[in-house]
C-alpha positions in Angstrom: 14.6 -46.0 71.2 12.7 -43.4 69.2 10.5 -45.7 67.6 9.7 -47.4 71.0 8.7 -44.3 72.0 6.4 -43.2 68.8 5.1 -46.7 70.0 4.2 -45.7 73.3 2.8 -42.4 72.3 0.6 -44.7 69.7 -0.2 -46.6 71.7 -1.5 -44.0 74.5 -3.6 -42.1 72.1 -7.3 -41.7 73.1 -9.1 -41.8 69.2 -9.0 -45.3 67.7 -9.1 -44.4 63.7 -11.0 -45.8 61.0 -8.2 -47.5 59.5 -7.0 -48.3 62.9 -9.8 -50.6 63.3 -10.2 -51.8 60.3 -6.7 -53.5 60.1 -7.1 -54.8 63.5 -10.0 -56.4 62.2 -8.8 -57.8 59.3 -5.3 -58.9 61.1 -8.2 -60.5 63.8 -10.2 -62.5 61.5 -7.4 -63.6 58.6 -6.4 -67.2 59.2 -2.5 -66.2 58.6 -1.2 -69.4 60.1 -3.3 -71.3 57.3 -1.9 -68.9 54.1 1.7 -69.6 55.7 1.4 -73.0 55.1 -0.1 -73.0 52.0 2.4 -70.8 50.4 5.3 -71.9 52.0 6.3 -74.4 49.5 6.5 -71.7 46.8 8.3 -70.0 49.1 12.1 -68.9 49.1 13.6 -71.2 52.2 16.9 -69.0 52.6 19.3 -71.8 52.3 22.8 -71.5 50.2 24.5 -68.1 49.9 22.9 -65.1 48.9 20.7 -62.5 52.0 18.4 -64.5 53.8 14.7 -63.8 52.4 12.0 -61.1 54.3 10.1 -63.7 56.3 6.8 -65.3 54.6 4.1 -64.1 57.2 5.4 -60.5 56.8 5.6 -60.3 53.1 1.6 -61.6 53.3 1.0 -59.2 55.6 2.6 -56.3 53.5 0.7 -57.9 49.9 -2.5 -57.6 52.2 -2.5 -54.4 53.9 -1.3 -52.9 50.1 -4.7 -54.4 49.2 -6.6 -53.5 51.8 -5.8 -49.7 51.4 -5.4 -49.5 47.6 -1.9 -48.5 47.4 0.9 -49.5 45.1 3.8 -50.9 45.3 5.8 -47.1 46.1 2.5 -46.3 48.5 2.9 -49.0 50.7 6.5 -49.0 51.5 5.7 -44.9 51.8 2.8 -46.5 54.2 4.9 -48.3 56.1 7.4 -45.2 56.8 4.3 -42.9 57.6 1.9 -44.9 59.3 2.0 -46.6 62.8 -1.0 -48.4 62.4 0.6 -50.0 59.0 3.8 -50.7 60.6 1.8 -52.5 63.3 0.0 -54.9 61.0 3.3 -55.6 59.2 5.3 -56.2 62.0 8.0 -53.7 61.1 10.1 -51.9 64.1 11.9 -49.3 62.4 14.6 -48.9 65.0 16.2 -52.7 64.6 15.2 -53.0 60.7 14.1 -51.2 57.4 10.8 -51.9 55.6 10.9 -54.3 52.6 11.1 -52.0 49.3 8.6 -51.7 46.7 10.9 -54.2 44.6 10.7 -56.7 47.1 7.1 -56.8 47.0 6.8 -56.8 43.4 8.7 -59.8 42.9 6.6 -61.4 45.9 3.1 -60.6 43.9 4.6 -61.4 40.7 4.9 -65.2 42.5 1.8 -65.2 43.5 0.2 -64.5 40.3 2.4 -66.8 37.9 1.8 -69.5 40.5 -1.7 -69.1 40.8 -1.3 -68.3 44.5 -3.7 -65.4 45.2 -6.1 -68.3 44.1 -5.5 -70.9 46.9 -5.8 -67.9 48.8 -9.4 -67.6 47.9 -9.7 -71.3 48.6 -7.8 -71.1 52.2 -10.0 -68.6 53.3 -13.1 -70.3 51.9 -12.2 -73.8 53.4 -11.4 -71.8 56.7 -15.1 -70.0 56.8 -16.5 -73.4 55.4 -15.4 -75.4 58.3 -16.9 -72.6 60.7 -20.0 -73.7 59.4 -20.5 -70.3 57.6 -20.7 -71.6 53.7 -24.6 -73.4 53.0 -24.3 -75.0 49.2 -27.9 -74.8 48.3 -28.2 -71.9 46.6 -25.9 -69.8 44.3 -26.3 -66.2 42.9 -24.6 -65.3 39.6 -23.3 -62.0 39.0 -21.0 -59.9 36.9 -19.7 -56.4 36.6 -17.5 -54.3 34.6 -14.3 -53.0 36.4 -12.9 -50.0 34.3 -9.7 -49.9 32.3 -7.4 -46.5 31.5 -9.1 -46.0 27.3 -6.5 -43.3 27.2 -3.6 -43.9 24.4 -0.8 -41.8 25.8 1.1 -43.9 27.2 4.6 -45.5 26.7 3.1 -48.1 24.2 0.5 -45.7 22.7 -2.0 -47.9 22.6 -5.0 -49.7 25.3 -4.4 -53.0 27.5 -5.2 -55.2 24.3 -6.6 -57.6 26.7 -9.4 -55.2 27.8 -12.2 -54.5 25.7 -15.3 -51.7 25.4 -18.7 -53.2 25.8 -21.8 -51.2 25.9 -24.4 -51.1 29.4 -27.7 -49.6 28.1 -26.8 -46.2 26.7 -23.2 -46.1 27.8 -20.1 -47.6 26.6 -17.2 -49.1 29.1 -13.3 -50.3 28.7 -12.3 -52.5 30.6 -12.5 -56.5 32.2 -15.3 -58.4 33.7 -15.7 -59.5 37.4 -18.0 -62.6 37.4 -18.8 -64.4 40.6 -20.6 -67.1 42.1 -22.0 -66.7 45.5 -23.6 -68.4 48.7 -26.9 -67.2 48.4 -27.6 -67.5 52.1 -24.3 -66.3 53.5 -23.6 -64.0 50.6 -20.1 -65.3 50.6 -18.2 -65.7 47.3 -17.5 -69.0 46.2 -16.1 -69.0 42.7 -14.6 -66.2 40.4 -13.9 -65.6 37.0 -12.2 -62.8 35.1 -12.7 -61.9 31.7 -12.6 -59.1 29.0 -15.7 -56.4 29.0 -17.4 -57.3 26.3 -17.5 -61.5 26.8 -21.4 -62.0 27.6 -22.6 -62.9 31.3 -24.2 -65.9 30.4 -21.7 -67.9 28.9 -20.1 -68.1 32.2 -22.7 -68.7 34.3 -22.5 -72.5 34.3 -18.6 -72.5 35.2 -19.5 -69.7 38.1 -21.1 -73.3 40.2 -20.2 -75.7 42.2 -22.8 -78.3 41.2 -24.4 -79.1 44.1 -26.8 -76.0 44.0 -31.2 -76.8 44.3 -31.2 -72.9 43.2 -29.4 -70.5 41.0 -30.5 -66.6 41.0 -29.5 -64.4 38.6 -31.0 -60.8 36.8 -32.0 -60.5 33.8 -29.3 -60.7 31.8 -28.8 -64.2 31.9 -32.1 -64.8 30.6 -31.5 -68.2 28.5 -29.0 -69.7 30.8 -31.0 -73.3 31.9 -31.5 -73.9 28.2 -27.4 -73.4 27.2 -25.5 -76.5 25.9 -23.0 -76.5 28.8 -26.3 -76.3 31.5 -26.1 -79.6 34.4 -27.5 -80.6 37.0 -30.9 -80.0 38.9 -30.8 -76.9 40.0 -33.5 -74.9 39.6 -32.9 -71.0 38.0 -34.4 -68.1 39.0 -33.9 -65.6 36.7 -35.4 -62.2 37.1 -37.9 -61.2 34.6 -36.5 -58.2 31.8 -37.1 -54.6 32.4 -39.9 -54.4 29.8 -41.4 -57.4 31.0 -42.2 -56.3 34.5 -42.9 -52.9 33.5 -46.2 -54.5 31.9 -47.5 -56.0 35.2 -50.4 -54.4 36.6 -51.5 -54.4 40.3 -55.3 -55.4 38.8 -54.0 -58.5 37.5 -53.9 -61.0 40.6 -51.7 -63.4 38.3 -49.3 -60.2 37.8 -49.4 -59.1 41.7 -47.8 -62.6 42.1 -45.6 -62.4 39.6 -44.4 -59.1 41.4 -44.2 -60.8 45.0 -41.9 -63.2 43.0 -39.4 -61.0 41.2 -39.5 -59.2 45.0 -38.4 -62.1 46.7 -35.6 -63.3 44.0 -34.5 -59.4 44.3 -33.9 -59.9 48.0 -31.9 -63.1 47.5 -29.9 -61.2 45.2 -29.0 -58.3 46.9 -26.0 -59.5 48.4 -23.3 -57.5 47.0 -19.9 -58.7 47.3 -18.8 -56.3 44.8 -19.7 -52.9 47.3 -17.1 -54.5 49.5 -14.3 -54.7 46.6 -15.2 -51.2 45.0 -15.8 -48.9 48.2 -14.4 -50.4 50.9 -10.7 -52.3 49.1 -11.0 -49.0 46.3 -11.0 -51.1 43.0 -12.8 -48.5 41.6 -10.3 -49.0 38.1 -7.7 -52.2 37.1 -4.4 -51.8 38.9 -2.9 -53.7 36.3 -2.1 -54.4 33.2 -3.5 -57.8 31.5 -6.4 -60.1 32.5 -3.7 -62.2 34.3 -2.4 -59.9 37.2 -5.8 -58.2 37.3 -7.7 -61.8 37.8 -4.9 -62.5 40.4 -6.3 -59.3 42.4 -9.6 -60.0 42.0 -9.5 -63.6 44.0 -7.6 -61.4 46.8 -10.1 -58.7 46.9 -12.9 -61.3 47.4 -10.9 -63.3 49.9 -10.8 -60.1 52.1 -14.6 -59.4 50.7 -15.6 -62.9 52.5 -13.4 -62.2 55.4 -15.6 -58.8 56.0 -18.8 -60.7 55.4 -17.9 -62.6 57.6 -16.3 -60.4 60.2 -19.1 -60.5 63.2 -19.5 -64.6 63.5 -15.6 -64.7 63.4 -15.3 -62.1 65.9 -17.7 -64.0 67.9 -15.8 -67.1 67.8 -12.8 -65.5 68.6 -14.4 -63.7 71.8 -15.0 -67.2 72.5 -11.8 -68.8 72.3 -12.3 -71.3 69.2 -9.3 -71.3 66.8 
């Protein structure tokens, strides 16, 4: 009965947090009947001897909220013991049943990632917000960004992820892997992603960030080149944005130059779509979790399936309000 209670009490209070709302958004607008069935193949069924398995929908629910909030494996199932709001997304009543342990949901992610499963995911979530009419396949932005690594050597192994490497951005010198990503250049909603090490070069993975039925690509200047690479298809048109230097000797006297500058303006506002804000300040990957370009890739098609959930949060709101499923 205490926990009813501590429910009631919850429930009764008169401030709705931040974190309040956002997991009652993002419990809103997930399509968790869709994941279920797409994982539940992979899934343990619970027959034979042995304890029955944590139901599906709850461990997805608990892999979720951990990457929602940032957490680890030990800070979520702390979460779950400390937070009513996290409880309540999980579906965990403490008075009939104990939370699933950090163990538990480490063997659950490692499943995902040796199966590949955080990336049908990505593609559940896209097929869901394609068929609500939200994904437009005419244009595609390329991007890429360097996600940070721990450089330090005192550690167990005494020595750095060999799977990350340093690569340096202007004047400054990074360690760590590479986020690329394809996205809808209308709806700003990711479409394709690649992980690599730090130092691999943008360009060479612009071609695989497509989906081949693009008119346009847009891309800054660092894939200067791309069109004229070996592995370039298609007909789509690139619009690449001019190099630092280059722009910097435009002149507004120059009428040619002024529109030049109205150009590079315009392909600057198609690109300023910026799925990774989402992942970095709002989901926290400010640094790998992991170790390895496996686990860390497997995150990153997570992150960007919540990432295109949030883009997407208002029309799917709205069609809930409205009663479509």
């Amino acid at each position: 009965m205490r926990s009813s209670f501590s429910a009631l009490e919850f429930a009764a209070k008169k401030k709705v947090t931040r974190r309040e709302r956002f997991l009652s958004e993002i419990d809103a607008i997930t399509p968790w009947s869709a994941l279920v069935r797409q994982l539940e193949s992979f899934y343990p069924s619970g027959k034979g001897r042995g304890r029955p398995p944590i139901g599906l929908e709850r461990m997805l629910r608990m892999y979720v909220v951990q990457q929602c909030l940032g957490l680890s494996d030990e800070g979520i199932e702390d979460a779950i013991y400390d937070s009513q709001t996290v409880r309540g997304f999980v579906g965990i009543d403490l008075a009939r049943e104990a939370a699933p342990d950090a163990t538990t949901l480490l063997k659950f992610r490692r499943l995902l990632e040796t199966q590949g499963l955080t990336e049908a995911i990505f593609k559940t979530i896209h097929a869901h917000l394609a068929a609500k009419g939200m994904v437009l396949r005419e244009g595609t932005v390329v991007d890429a960004t360097i996600i940070a690594a721990p450089s330090s050597t005192k550690n167990s192994r005494g020595q750095r992820d060999p799977e990350m490497h340093q690569t340096k951005k202007g004047k400054q010198w990074h360690f760590g892997m590479k986020a690329h990503i394809g996205v809808d250049a209308a709806s700003g909603l990711v479409h394709t992603v690649i992980g690599t090490a730090a130092h691999i070069n943008d360009v060479t993975q612009a071609h695989a960030l497509l989906h081949g039925e693009e008119t346009d690509v847009y891309a800054d200047a660092g894939y200067q080149g791309a069109d004229k690479r070996p592995e370039a298809r298609g007909d789509a048109h690139w619009r690449v944005a001019l190099r630092p230097s280059v722009r910097k000797g435009l002149t507004r006297r120059n009428g040619f130059d002024r529109f030049i500058k109205a150009a590079e303006r315009i392909k600057a506002s198609v690109r300023a779509k910026d799925p990774f804000h989402i992942i970095k300040n709002r989901l926290g990957l400010t640094k790998v979790h992991y170790r390895g370009l496996m686990k860390n890739t497997a995150q990153l098609f997570t992150l960007f399936s919540l990432a295109n959930l949030l883009i997407a949060k208002r029309r799917l709101l709205a069609l809930r309000a409205q009663g479509a499923s």
